[in-house]
N, C-alpha and C positions, 0 to 999 in steps of 0.2 A: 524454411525461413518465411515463406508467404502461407497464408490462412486464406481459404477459397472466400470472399466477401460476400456473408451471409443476409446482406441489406435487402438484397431485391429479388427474393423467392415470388414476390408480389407483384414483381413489372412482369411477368408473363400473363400475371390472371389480372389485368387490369379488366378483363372485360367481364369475366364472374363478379369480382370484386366493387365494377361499378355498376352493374347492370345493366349491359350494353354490347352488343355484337360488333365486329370490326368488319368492316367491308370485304367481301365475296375479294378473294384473292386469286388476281387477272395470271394470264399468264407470264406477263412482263414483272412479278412481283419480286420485291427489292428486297435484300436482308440488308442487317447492319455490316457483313464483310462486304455485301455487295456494294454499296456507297462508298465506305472507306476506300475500297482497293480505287473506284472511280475519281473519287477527290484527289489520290495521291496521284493518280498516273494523268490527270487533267488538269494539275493545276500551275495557273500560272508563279504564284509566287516559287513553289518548290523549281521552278523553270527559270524563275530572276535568280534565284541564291545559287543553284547551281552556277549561273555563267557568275556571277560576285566568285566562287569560287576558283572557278576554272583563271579568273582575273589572276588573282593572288597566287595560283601555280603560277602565272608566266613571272610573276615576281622570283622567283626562285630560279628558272630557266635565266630571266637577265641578268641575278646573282652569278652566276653560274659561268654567264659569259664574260665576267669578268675577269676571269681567269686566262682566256685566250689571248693570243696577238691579237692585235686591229690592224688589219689590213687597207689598204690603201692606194687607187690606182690615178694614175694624173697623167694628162697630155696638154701640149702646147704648141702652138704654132706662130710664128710672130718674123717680122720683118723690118731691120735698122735702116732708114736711110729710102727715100724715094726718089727715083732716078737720078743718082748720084754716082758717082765713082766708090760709094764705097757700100752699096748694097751689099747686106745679106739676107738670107732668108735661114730660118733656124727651126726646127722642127725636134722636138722631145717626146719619150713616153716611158714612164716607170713606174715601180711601184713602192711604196713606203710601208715600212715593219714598227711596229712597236708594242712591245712587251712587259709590261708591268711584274716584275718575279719577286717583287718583295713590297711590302705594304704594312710591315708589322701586324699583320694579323687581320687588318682590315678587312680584307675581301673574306675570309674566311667566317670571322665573326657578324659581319652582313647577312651571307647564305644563310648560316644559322636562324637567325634573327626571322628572314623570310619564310621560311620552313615552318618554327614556330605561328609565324601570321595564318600559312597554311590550315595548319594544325587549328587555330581558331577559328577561319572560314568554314571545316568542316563541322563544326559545332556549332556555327549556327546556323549551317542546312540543315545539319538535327534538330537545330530545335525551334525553322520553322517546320520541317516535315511533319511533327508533331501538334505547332500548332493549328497545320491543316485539317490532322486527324480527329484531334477534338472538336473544331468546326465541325465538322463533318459528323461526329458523334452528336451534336449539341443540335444540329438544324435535322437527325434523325429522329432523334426522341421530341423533341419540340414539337414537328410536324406530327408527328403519330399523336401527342399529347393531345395537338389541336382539335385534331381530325376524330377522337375519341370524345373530345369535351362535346363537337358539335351534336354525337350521337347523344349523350348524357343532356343536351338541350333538347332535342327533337323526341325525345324519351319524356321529359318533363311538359313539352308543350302537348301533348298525346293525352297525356293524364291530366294535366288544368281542364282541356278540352272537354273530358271524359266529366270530371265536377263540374264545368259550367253547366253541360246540360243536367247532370242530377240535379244541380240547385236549380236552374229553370223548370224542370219534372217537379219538384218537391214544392216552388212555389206555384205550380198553376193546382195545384190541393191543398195550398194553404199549409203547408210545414214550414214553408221559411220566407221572407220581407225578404222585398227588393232591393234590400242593404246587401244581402248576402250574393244575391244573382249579379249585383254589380261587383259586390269585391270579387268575385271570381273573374270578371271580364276583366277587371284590375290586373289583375295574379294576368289571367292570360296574354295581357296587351306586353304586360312585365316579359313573360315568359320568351315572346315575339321577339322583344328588345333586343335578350340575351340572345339567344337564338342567332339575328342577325349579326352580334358581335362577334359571338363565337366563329359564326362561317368568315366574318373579315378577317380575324386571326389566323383562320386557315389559311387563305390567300396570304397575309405576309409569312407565315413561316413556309410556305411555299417556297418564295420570292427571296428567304433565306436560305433554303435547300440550294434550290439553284445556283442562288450564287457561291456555297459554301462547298457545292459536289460537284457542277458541273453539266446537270440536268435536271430536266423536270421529273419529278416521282411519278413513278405508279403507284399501288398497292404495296404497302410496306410490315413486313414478317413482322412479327413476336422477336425480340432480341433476345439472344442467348445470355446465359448466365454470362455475367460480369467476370472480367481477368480477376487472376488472385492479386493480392496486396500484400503487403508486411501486415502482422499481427499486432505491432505497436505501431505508436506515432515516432518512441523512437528508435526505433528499429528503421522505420520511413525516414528518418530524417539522416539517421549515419547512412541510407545506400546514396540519397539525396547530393549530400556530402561528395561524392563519388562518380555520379554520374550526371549530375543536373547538365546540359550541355551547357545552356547559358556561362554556368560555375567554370567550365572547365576551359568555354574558350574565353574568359577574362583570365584563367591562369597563365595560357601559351599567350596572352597580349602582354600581361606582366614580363615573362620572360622575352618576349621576342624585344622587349621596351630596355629590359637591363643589358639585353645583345647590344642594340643599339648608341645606346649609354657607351659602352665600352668601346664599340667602334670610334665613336664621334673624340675619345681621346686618343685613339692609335692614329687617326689625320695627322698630330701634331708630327707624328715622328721622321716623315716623309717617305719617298717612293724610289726603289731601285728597279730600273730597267733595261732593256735591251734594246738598242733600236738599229736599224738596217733600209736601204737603199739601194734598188738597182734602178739605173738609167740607159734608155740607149736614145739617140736621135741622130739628126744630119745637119752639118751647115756646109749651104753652097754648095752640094752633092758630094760633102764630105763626111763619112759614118763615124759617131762619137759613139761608147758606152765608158759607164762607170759606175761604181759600187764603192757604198759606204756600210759599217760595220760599227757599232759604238757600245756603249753601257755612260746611263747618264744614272743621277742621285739628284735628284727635286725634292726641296721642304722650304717651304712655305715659313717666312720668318716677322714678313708682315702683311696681313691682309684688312686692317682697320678695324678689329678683336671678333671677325666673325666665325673663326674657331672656335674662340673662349664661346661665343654666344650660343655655337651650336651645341657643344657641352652644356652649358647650363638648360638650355630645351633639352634636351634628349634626360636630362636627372631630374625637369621637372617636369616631362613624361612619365617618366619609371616611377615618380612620386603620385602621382595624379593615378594611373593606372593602378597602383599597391592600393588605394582610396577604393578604389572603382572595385575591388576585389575582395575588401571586408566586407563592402556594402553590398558584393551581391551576393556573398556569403550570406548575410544576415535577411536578404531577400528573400533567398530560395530554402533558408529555415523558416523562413513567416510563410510561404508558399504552402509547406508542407503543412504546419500548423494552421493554417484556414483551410486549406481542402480537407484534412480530416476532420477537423471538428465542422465544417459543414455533412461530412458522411456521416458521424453520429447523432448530429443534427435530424438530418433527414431522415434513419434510422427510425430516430423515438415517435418522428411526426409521422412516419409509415405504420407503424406498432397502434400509436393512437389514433389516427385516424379510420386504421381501418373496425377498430372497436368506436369507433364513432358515427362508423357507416352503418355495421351492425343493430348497434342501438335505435340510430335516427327510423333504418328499416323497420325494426319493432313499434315502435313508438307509432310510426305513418302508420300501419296496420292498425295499430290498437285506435287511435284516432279516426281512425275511417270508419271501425267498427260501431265506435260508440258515435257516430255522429249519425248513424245508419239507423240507432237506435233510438238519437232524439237527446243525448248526453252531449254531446259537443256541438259546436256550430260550423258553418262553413268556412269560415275565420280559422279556427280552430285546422280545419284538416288543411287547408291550404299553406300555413305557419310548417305545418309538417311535415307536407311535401317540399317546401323551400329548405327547410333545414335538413331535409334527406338530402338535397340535390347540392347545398351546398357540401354536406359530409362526402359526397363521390366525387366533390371537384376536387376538394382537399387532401384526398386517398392520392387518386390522379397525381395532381402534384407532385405529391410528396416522395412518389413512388419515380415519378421522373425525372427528381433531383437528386433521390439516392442511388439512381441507376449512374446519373450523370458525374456524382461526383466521386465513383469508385476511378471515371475515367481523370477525372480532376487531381486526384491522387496519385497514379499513375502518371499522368503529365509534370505534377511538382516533381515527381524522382526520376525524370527524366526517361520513362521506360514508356513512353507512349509511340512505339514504334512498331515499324512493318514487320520488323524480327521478333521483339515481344509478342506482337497481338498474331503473329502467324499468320498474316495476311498474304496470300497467293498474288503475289507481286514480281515483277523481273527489280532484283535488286541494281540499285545504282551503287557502283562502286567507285567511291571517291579515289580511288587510287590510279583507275586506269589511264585520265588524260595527265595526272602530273608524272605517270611512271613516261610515257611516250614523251613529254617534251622534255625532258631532265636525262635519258638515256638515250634518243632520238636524236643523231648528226641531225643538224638543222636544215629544213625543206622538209626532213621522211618523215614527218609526223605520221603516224596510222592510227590513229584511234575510233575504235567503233562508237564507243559512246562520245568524242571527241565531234567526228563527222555527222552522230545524232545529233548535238548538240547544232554543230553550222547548217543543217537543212530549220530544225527548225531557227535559227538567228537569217538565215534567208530567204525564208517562204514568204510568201508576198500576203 
């Protein structure tokens, strides 16, 4: 089904390609699993949607307890009459039952409803988990792009350097006017410029790293060949279709919204219950107990039409929601369709570019040659080296937004995950804190990742 994405055979030889060495690789050196696996197990956001999560489990647990008796315990103590002939003093303590055993459906199609919510919560820890991943792919290549561009400057400033003093050599014999010894301090002063901006860019995508992984970089690896893709766009857009998380948890709000919908008319119908009392106390050091037993039927016949009102909310929920669900249908198809046509994009502009680096390379030679010769001017060879040095920023580029946007692609179909990309990660399993409190008598909660969760919600 997927075709290995043939875009970026070229982001490994950025450095053949531009003419440029990458920095002496420390021993602290960072690959792209290495960041990823850092971003996902350090970050705060995937830490907030979990507890958002673990929220909307307890929804279901309080679903849940609706189901049970409500228990009830009361004491009293009180005394008629002060110093009188007809004091008593009366002292009580019991407990109250009540048991809800019939609700037309109500409670049941509630739980549901919650489940569903569930069910959406974990779709969108998926799909920020994913959007940390791609941060995290985006402030990697970024930084490396930077950190490359500065060589490809300090490469350039080397060589102005190198023409400044030929044309100063060449005019103290009279081959070339002091037009030319200054436009080369031009080009040089230029070259400076760039030079400094490029090293500022490195500092922000720095400052992007960090915040995007979690730490400051070392030395960062050659990235491996890019996941595979779908071979179409629509091939990408029917798995899209399927798994987008976004897509999926607007479906379980859809439905959790028509649960509710139907709840909100089973209110009308009212409630059958059970209810019960035991009592014991004393009056005047004489022991009283008693117990009551019943079955009551409550429905609601006038409340000022806030029934009728909460049906109409709840069907212009389920309306509003159905909206919310074309539209991010047609989202996460535009999704798909701009991250691949940015990969073909990047594609042509990697293909041509690098036959544009090729050329520019020829051309600077042939230019250098003939200016050595008294054929060209210094004008001339410096036009040459600027348009070489633009062609290897352009390669550059191009090369690290078709790397980036295989991951783009991948993101729009919803497969930008720790399980896709095989990332050596201890998996979070969104099951294990709502399995513990939904089958868990209430107090035994035991969950590991339950109890990971309350150190870090308690650390100081």
């Amino acid at each position: 089904m997927f075709s290995v994405a043939k875009t970026v055979r070229g982001f490994a030889a950025f450095t053949l390609v531009a003419g440029l060495s990458v920095a002496p690789i420390a021993a602290k050196a960072h690959s792209l699993a290495d960041a990823l696996v850092f971003a996902y197990n350090n970050s705060d956001l995937v830490q907030q949607q979990r507890f958002l999560l673990r929220s909307s489990d307890e929804g279901v647990a309080q679903a849940q307890a609706r189901f049970q008796p409500v228990l009830s315990y009361f004491a009293s103590l009180s005394q008629n009459g002060v110093d009188g002939p007809t004091d008593s003093f009366t002292t009580s303590v019991g407990v109250n039952a009540d048991w809800t055993v019939w609700d037309a459906g109500s409670r049941t199609v509630r739980l549901e409803s919650t489940k569903e919510l569930v069910l959406a919560a974990r779709q969108n820890l998926a799909s920020v988990e994913q959007q940390v991943l791609f941060n995290a792919v985006q402030a990697f290549l970024q930084l490396r792009s930077a950190i490359e561009a500065v060589a490809l400057r300090e490469s350039n400033l080397r060589l102005i350097t190198q023409e400044l003093r030929a044309a100063e050599d060449r005019f103290e014999v009279g081959e070339v006017t002091r037009t030319d010894v200054e436009l080369a301090r031009a080009r040089l002063a230029q070259a400076r410029s760039g030079l400094a901006s490029a090293q500022g860019d490195v500092e922000i995508q720095r400052s992007n790293y960090i915040l995007a992984i979690g730490r400051a970089p070392h030395a960062l690896l050659t990235p491996p060949s890019p996941p595979a893709i779908p071979a179409t766009v629509q091939a990408a857009e029917a798995i899209a279709m399927r798994t987008a998380p976004s897509l999926l948890a607007q479906q379980h709000t859809v439905k959790s919204n028509e649960l509710l919908s139907s709840a909100a008319q089973r209110n009308t119908f009212g409630t059958v219950g059970v209810t019960g009392s035991v009592s014991t106390g004393a009056r005047n050091g004489d022991e009283t107990s008693s117990g009551t037993v019943g079955l009551r039927y409550s429905r609601t016949f006038y409340d000022g039409g806030t029934l009728n009102s909460l049906i109409r909310q709840t069907q212009a929920a389920l309306e509003a929601s159905r909206f919310g669900l074309a539209q991010e249908g047609r989202i996460v198809a535009d999704g798909v369709k701009r991250s691949w046509a940015q990969l073909q994009v990047a594609r042509a502009q990697v293909t041509a570019t690098q036959q544009q680096v090729r050329a520019s390379q020829l051309a600077f030679e042939g230019v250098r040659e003939e200016a050595r010769l008294g054929a060209r001017t210094t004008l001339d060879v410096l036009d040459a080296e600027q348009e070489l040095l633009d062609a290897r920023n352009a390669v550059l580029n191009a090369q690290t937004s078709a790397y980036l946007a295989v991951y783009s692609v991948l993101q729009s179909l919803g497969l930008l995950s720790t399980e896709h990309l095989g990332l050596n990660v201890e998996r979070y399993d969104v099951t294990d804190y709502y399995n513990a409190i939904t089958t868990t008598p209430a107090g035994l909660v035991r969950s590991e990742q339950g109890a990971r969760l309350d150190r870090i919600l308690n650390r100081k």
